[in-house]
Structures are given as structure tokens and as C-alpha cells.
PLY file of the C-alpha trace (Angstrom):
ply
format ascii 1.0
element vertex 51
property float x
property float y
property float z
element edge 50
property int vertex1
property int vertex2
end_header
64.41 232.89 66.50
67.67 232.06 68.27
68.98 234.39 71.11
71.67 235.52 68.58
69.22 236.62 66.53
67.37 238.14 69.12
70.11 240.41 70.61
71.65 238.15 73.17
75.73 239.24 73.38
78.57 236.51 74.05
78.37 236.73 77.83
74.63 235.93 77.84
74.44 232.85 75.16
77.71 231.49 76.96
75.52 231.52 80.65
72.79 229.78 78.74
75.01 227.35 77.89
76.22 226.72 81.31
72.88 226.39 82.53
72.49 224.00 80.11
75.18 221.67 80.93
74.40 222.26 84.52
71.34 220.72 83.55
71.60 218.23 81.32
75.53 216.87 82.21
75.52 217.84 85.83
72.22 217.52 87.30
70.69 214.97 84.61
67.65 216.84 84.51
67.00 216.84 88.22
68.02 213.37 89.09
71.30 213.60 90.03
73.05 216.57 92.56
69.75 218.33 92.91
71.34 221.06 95.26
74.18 222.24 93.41
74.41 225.76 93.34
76.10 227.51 90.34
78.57 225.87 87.95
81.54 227.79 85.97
83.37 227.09 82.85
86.40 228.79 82.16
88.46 229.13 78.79
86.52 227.92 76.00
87.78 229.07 72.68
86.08 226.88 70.34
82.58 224.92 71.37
81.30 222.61 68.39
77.92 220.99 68.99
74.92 218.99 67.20
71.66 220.43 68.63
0 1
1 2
2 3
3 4
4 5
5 6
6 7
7 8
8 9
9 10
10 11
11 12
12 13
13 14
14 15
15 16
16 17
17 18
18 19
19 20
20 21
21 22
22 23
23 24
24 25
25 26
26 27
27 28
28 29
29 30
30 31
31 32
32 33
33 34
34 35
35 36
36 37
37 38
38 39
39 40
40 41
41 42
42 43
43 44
44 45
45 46
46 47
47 48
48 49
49 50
């Protein structure tokens, strides 16, 4: 069940999906800037993505 489904409002799935580019884009899973503290995206209006 997605978080969508599950209740989750805009301002929660869009924090999950800064954590996940923190993750994935920013940190590379741990390998690269392991100390970096929070990360914010501003102004997206339209977010298209193959999961």
C-alpha cells in the first residue's frame, strides 16, 4: 500500500521524497557527504518519475 493510499498528505510524501534524493543523489547511499544535515527543495510543480 503506498503512503497515498495510506493517508500520507502532500507535505509528508514530498519530505519522503527529499529524503530520498538526499539519499540516493546526495549521499549515494552513505558513500558520499556522510554528514550532511538536512536538504531542501523548493518549487516543484510537476515531478515525473519511473520507480
Amino acid at each position: 500500500m503506498s503512503a497515498r493510499e495510506q493517508g500520507a498528505g502532500d507535505d509528508e510524501l514530498c519530505g519522503n521524497i527529499v529524503e530520498g534524493f538526499k539519499d540516493i543523489y546526495f549521499q549515494d547511499g552513505g558513500v558520499r557527504v556522510p554528514g550532511l544535515g538536512d536538504v531542501e527543495i523548493n518549487d516543484i510543480n510537476h515531478l515525473d518519475a519511473d520507480l
